[in-house]
N, C-alpha and C positions, 0 to 999 in steps of 0.2 A: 397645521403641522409643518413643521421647518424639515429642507430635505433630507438631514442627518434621520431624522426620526421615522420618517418615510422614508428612510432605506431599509434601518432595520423592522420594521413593521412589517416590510415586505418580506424578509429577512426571514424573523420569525413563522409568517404565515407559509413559507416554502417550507420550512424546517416544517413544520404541523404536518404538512400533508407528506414530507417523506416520511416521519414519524409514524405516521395512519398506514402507509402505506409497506412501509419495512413491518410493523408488527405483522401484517397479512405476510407476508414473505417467511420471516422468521416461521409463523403459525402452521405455514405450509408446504414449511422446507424448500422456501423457493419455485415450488411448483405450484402456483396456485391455482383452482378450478375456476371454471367459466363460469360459473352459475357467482362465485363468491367474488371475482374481478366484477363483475356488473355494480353488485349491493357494495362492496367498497368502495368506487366512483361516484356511485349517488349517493351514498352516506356523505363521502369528503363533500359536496357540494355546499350542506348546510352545515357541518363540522368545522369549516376553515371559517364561515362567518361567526360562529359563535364561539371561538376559538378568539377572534380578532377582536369583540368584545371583553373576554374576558381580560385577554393579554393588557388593554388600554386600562381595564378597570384596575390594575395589580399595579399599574406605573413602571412599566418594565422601560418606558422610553424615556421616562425623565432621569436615569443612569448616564455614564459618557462611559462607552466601551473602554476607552484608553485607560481609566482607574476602576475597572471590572472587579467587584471583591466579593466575599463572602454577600453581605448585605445585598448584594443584587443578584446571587445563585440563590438566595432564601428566598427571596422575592418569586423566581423563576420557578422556584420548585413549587410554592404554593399557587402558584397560574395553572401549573402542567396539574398540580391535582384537583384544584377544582374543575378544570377542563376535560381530566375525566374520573371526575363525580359527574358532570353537567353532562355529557355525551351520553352517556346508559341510559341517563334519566329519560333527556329528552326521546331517545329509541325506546323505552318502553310507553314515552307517552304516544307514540304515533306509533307502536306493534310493532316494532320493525326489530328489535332485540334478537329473534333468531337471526338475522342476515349477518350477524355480528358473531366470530368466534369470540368465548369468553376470555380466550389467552389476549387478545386481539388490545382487548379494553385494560386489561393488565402490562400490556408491552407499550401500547401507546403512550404515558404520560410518562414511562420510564425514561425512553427514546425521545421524547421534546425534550427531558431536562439534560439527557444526555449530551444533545445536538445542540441546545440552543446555549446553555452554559459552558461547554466545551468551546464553540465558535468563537464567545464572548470573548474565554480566558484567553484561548489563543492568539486569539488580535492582541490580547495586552501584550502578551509576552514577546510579539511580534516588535509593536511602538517601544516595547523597555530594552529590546537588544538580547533578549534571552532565547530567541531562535539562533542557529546557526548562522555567523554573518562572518564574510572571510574579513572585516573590514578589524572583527574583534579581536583576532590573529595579532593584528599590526599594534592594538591598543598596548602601552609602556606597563608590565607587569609590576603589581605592587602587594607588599604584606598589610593586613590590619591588625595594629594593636587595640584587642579588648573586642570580646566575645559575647558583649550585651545588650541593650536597647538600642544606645549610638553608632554600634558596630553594625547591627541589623539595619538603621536605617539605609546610613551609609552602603553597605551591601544594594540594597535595592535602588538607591541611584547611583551606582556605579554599572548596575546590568545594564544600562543604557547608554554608558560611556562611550566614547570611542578613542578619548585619550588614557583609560586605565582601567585594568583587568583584574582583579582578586584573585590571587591563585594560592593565597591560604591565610589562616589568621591563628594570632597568641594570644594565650590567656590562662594566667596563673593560678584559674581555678582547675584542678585534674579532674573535676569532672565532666570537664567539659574537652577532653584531648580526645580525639579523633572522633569529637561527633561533628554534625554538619550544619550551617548557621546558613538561608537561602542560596545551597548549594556550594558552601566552601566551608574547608574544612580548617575545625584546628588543631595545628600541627604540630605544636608545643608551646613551653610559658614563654616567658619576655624573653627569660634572661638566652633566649636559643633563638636570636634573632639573627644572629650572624650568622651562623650554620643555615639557618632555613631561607634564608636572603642568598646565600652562595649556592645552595645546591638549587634553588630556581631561578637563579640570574633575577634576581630584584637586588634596585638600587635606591628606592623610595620605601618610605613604612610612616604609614598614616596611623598618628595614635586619635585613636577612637575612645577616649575613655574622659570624658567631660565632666562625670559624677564623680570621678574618684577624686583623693586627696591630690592635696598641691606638690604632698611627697612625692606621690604615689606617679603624676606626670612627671614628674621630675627625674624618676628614676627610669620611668617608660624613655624619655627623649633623652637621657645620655645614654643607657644603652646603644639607641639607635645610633645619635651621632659618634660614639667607641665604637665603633662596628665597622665606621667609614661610609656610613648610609643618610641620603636627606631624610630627615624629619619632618613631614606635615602635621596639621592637626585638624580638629574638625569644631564649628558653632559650638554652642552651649546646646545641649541638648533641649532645655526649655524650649529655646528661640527655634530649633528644629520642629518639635512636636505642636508649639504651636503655628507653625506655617511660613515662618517670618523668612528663613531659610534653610535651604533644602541640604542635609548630612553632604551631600558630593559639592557643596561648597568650602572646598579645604583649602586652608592655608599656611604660609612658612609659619612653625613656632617663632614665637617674640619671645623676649628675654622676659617680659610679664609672664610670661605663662611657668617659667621656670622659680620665680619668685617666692611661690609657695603661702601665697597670702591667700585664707582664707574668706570665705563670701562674709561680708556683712550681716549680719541681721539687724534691722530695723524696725521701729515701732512706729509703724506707717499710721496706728488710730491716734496717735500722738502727734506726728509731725502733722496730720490733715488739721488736728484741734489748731495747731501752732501756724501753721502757713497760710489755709484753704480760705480763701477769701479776702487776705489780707495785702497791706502795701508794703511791700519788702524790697532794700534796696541793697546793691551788692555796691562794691568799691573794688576799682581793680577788676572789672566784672569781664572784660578781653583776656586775662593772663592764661596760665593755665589751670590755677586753683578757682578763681574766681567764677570763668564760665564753666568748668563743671558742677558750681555750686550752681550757678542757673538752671545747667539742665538739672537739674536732681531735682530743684526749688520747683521748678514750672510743674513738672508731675504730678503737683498736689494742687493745683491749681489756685495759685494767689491769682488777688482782683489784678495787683500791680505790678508787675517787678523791673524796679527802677537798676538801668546797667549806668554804674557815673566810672568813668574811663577816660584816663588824659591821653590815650592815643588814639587818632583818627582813623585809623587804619583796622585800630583793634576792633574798635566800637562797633564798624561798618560791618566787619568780617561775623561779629555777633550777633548783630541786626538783620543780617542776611539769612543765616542759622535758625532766629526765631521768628522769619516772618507769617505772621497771620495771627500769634501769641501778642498777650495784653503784656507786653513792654514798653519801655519807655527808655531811649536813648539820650542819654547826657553827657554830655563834654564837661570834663571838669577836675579840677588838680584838687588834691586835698588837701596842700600848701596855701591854698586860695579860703580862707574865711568865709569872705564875704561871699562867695558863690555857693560853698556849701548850705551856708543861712539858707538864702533863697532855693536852690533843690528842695532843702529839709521842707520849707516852711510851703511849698507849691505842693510836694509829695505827700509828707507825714506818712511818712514808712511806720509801721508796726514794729519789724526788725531791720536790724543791720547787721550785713557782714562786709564787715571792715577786712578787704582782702589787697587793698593796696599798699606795695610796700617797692623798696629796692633792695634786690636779694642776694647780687651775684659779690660771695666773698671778696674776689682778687679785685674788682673794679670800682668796690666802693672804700676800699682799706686806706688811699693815700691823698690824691688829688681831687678825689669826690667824696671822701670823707663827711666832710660839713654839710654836702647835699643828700648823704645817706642820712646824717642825722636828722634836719629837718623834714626829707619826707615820711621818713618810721617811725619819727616823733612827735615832732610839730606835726605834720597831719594826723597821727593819730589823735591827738588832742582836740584838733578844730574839729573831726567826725564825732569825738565824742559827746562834746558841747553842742554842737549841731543837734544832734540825737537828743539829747536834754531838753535843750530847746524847744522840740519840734513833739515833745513828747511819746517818742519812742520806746517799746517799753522793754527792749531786749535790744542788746548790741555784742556782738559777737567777735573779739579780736583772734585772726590766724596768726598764731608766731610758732617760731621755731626753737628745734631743739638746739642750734647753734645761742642761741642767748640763754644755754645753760654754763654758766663758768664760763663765758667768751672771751676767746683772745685773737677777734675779731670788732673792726668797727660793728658789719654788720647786724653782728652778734649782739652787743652791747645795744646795738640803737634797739633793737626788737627788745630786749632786755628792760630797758626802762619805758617803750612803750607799753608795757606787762603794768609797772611800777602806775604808768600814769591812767591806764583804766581804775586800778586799785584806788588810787588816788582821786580819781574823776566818782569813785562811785560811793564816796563817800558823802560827796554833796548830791548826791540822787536820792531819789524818795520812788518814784516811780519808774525809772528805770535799770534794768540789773546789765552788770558788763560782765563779759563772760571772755577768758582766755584759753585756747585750742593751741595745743602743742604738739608738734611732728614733725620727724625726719624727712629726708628725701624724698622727693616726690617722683618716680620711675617715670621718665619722659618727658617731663617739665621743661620749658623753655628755659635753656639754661645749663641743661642736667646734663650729667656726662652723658649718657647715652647718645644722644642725635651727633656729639660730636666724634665718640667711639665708628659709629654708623658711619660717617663720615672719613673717617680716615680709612676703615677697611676700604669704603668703596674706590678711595684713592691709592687702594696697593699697601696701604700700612706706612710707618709704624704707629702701633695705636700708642699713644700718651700716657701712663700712669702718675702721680707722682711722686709715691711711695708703695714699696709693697707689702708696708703692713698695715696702708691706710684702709678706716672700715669707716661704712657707714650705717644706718639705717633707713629701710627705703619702704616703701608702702606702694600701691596705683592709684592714681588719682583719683578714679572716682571714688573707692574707699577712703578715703583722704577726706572728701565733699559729705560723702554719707557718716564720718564720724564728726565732724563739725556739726551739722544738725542735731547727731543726737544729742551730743555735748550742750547745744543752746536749749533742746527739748530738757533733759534732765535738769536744769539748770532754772526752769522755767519754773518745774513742779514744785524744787526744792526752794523755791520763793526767794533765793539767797544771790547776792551777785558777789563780783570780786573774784570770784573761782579760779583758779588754773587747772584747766584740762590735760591731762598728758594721756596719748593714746599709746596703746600698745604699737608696738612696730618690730616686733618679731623678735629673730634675731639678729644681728648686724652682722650688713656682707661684707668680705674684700673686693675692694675697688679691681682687685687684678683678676680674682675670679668672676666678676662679671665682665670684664674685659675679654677672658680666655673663653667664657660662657657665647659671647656672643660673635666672636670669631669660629668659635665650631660651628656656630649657626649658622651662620656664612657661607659654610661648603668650602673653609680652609684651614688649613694647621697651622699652629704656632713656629712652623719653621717657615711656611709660605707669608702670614705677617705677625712678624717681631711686633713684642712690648716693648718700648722702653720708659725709663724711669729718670720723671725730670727735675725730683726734689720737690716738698714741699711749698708753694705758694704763698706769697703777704698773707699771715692771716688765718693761715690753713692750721689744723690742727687732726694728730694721726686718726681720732674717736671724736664721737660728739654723746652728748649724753642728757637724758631728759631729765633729769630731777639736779639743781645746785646744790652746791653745799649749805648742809642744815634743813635740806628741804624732804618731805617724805609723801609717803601718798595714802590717799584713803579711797576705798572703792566706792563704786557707781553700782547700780543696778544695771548696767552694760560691763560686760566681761572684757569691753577693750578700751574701755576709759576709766582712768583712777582720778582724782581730784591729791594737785598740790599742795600741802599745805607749805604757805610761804613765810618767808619773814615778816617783820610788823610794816604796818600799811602806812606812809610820810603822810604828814598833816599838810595843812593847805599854803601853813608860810611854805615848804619844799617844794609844792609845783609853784607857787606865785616865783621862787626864785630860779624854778629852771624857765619858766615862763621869760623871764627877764633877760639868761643864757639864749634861750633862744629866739630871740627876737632879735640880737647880731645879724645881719648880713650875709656876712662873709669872716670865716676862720681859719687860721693854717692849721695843717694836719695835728701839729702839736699840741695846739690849744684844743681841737677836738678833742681827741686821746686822753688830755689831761683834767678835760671834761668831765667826759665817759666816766674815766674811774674813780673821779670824786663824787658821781651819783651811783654808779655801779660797781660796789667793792669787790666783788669779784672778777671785775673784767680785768683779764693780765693779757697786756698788747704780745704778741709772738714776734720773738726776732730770730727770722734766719740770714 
C-alpha cells in the first residue's frame, strides 16, 4: 500500500471508531454509563478490524480524494452499510448483542458516511479553491456567457483559479434567470451584458457557448466587444469532455470564430474505404491547404503518405509535425518531369492531391507572370501524366474561385489547369480527375489576415483596398475536409472530369473583417485608422464560383454542387498548348495574350 493510501486507511479507521463512539454519546445524551463505556471499548477492538476489511474489500482507496464525487460517496455508503449489517451479526454470533444499544447500530453507519464522505468532499473543495481563501479576493472578476454544459464545466475550473472569479453569468434562456449553476448565478440574457459588467466592475466575459450556432457566437462576441469589454472563449466542448482540455483553458476570440462557418460533416466509412491503407501523395504538401490535407489524410490511416514539396524549409517543418507517422518526405518541383516520373513510379500513390500552385494575385500578374503559368499549368499537366503513368486511380485538383471569369493571370492559369485535367482525362481509362473549387482560405499564407494582425500590432493603419471589396472565406480545415469528400463522391460516382464548387457561405467585406479584428484587438477604429489603397494588378471588387454558361448540380453532400462545364478540347488543343508551353521564357504580353486565346473569358483588369 503506497503512503497516500495508508494515510487514508488510517483515516477511515479513526473516522470508524469516532463514528462507534459518537453513536454511544448521541444514545446517551452525552452521559454515558460505566457498565456501557467498558462494552463500547471492547466492542471497538474487533469492530475497527473488521471494519478495515471491509472498507479495502469496497475499493474505497483506489479513489484520489482531490476528484471526490458521487461514485465514491456510493461506494462509501455501501462499506458504512454493510459494516453495519456485519457488526450485529458478528455480536449476535458471540452473545454479546445486549452490550450494544439498538439506537447505537442505527447511528453508527449513519455517522461513518457522514464523517468519512464529508472529509472526502471537503478536501476537494479545499484543492479546487472553493473554501474561503483571501487570495480569491484578489482573482480579476469575470461574467460567463451561456448557462450550459460548457458554462458548468468552465465554472468548476475556474473555482480553482486564482486569476479569475465568476461573479455571475447570461443566458438567453428565462428559465434559467436567477437560478444558480455551481454556485453562480444568472443574472440576465446576453444582450444585458453591459449593465451587468458595470454594476460588478467586470472588464472580461468569457463566452461559453461552443454548441451553439456560428450566429449565435457571433452575436454573443459583438455584444461583448460594443460594451467596450475583452472577449474570451472557451475549447470545443468535445475536446473538453473528452479530457483533451480543461473549459478554464480560454482564449482570445480569433476572427475564425466569428466567421460563422458551420462544422463539416463527413463520411468517415467512406473516406476509411478511400484512404485506410493506401499510398497517397500530396503536392504542395508544406503550404497551408496542402498540410492540412495531411492532417486530416493521416486520421484514416494510409500505408503511405508521400509530402512532394519544393521548399526545404517547408518539407522539414512538415516532417517534423509528422514524426513517428508512415510518411515519406520528397523534394520536388512539379515543373520537373522527370523527377515526378520517378516519385510516381518508386511510390504508386492510389490518390493525388495536386495542391501545388502559385497563388498570390498581385505577384504573379506582371514580371512573374510566365512562371505562374508554367507552375499552375505546366506542372499541373506533368502530375497528371505522372499519375496515369504510375497508375493512379484518383487525382484530385484544388483551384479556385478566382479562375471564375478571371481578370487575373493567376486566375486564368488555374482556369486552364481545370481545362487540362478535363483534357488529361479524357485519355484515362483507369484513372478519374477530379476538380475542387473554393474561396479564401481564412489564415492562409498569404491571406489578408496575418497581415491585417500585423499592422495592428504596428499601431495601424490597417490596409484595405477597396471598401466594397468582398470575398468568400471558409477555415482551412473545412477547406481539407471538403476536398476529400469531393474526391470520395467522385470515386462512387465512377465518373471523372467533375468540377467541384463548395459552398462558401456568404461573402464578407474585406473592411468588415478588417473592423472585426481590430475590435478584437482591444482597439477602436479611432485608435487604428482603415485606409483604402485602390484596387491591385489584377484584383477584382467580387469573385464568384460558377463562369459564365456554367450551372450546378447537387452532390449527396449539402456543401458541394458539381459544375457543369463547357465542352471538353480534344487532344490536337493540349498537344498545342503543350507546344505554348514548352517556351522558356515570355513577356507579360505574350502570356496575357495567351491566356485569353485558351481562356475566353479571362478579361486582364486595367487600373
Amino acid at each position: 500500500m503506497n503512503p497516500r493510501s495508508l494515510t487514508a486507511s488510517l483515516h477511515d479507521l479513526c473516522a470508524a471508531a469516532i463514528a462507534w463512539m459518537a453513536g454511544y454519546a448521541l444514545r446517551f445524551n452525552f452521559d454515558i454509563p460505566p457498565s456501557f463505556v467498558e462494552a463500547m471499548w471492547n466492542n471497538l477492538l474487533w469492530a475497527i478490524p473488521l471494519q478495515a476489511v471491509i472498507f479495502h474489500g469496497f475499493g474505497l482507496y483506489r479513489g484520489i480524494w482531490r476528484f471526490a464525487s458521487i461514485p465514491d460517496l456510493r461506494r462509501i455508503a455501501l462499506a458504512a452499510g454493510t459494516a453495519g449489517l456485519a457488526i450485529p451479526a458478528v455480536l449476535l454470533m458471540f452473545q454479546r448483542l445486549n452490550d450494544v444499544p439498538r439506537s447505537v447500530l442505527v447511528l453508527h453507519p449513519l455517522l461513518l458516511v457522514l464523517i468519512m464522505g464529508g472529509s472526502r468532499f471537503l478536501y476537494r473543495a479545499w484543492r479546487d479553491g472553493q473554501l474561503v481563501s483571501p487570495r480569491r479576493f484578489n482573482a480579476e472578476p469575470v461574467i460567463v456567457m451561456g448557462a450550459g454544459g460548457a458554462g458548468a464545466a468552465l465554472l468548476r475550473d475556474l473555482a480553482g483559479s486564482q486569476r479569475w472569479r465568476a461573479v455571475g453569468l447570461l443566458d438567453d434562456d428565462p428559465a434559467k434567470l436567477r437560478l444558480q449553476l455551481q454556485g453562480v448565478s444568472v443574472l440576465g440574457q446576453l444582450d444585458s451584458v453591459a449593465r451587468v459588467a458595470a454594476a460588478h466592475q467586470v472588464a472580461t466575459v468569457i463566452v461559453a457557448m461552443p454548441s451553439a450556432s456560428p450566429s449565435a457566437r457571433r452575436h454573443a462576441v459583438e455584444l461583448v466587444v460594443g460594451a467596450g469589454l475583452k472577449a474570451l472563449t472557451v475549447p470545443a466542448l468535445a475536446d473538453v469532455l473528452s479530457g483533451r482540455v480543461t473549459a478554464a483553458e480560454v482564449r482570445q476570440v480569433e476572427l475564425e470564430d466569428l466567421l460563422g462557418r458551420e462544422q463539416v460533416l463527413l463520411d468517415n466509412e467512406g473516406l476509411k474505404e478511400q484512404l485506410t491503407g493506401k499510398s497517397i501523395l500530396v503536392t504542395g504538401a508544406g503550404g497551408s491547404i496542402g498540410s492540412e490535407l495531411c492532417r486530416q489524410i493521416i486520421r484514416f490511416a494510409p500505408a503511405k503518405l508521400v509530402f512532394l514539396e519544393q521548399s526545404e524549409f517547408a518539407l522539414y517543418s512538415i516532417e517534423q509535425e509528422f514524426a513517428g507517422q508512415p510518411v515519406c518526405c520528397v523534394v520536388g518541383d512539379v515543373k520537373d518531369s522527370s523527377r515526378l516520373e520517378a516519385v510516381f513510379a518508386e511510390h504508386k500513390p492510389d490518390v493525388v492531391f495536386h495542391a501545388a500552385a502559385y497563388k498570390h494575385v498581385p505577384l504573379m500578374e506582371s514580371a512573374n507572370a510566365w512562371e505562374a503559368v508554367r507552375n499552375n499549368v505546366r506542372g499541373t499537366l506533368n502530375v497528371a501524366r505522372a499519375a496515369l503513368a504510375s497508375g493512379t486511380s484518383e487525382f484530385v485538383l484544388i483551384s479556385t474561385d478566382k479562375a471564375v471569369n478571371p481578370t487575373n493571370v493567376m486566375g486564368a492559369s488555374k482556369r486552364l489547369a481545370e481545362v487540362v485535367c478535363r483534357a488529361v482525362q479524357t485519355q484515362a481509362s483507369a484513372t478519374r480527375f477530379v476538380m475542387v473549387r473554393f474561396g479564401n482560405v481564412l489564415g492562409s499564407s498569404g491571406s489578408v489576415i496575418p497581415r491585417f494582425r500585423q499592422q495592428i500590432a504596428a499601431g495601424g493603419p490597417v490596409t484595405v483596398t477597396h471598401p466594397d471589396i468582398i470575398r468568400y472565406f471558409m477555415l482551412i480545415p473545412e477547406a481539407a475536409q471538403l476536398v476529400l469528400q469531393a474526391g470520395l463522391i467522385a470515386s462512387r460516382q465512377q465518373e471523372g472530369g467533375q468540377i467541384f464548387v463548395l459552398d462558401m457561405g456568404e461573402p464578407v467585406k474585406i473592411v468588415d473583417l478588417a473592423r472585426d479584428l481590430i475590435r478584437l484587438s482591444g482597439f477602436t477604429e479611432d485608435e487604428i485608422k482603415i485606409e483604402f489603397t485602390g484596387l491591385r494588378p489584377g484584383e477584382k471588387l467580387y469573385e464568384e464560383l460558377l463562369a459564365d454558361g456554367e450551372s450546378t448540380l447537387p452532390t449527396p453532400h449539402p456543401k458541394l454542387r458539381i459544375a457543369k462545364p463547357s465542352a471538353t478540347p480534344d487532344a490536337q488543343w493540349l498537344a498545342d498548348l503543350e507546344q505554348w508551353l514548352a517556351v522558356p521564357s515570355r513577356t507579360e504580353a505574350d502570356v496575357k495574350q495567351g491566356l485569353k486565346a485558351r481562356v475566353p473569358e479571362y478579361q486582364p483588369s486595367v487600373h
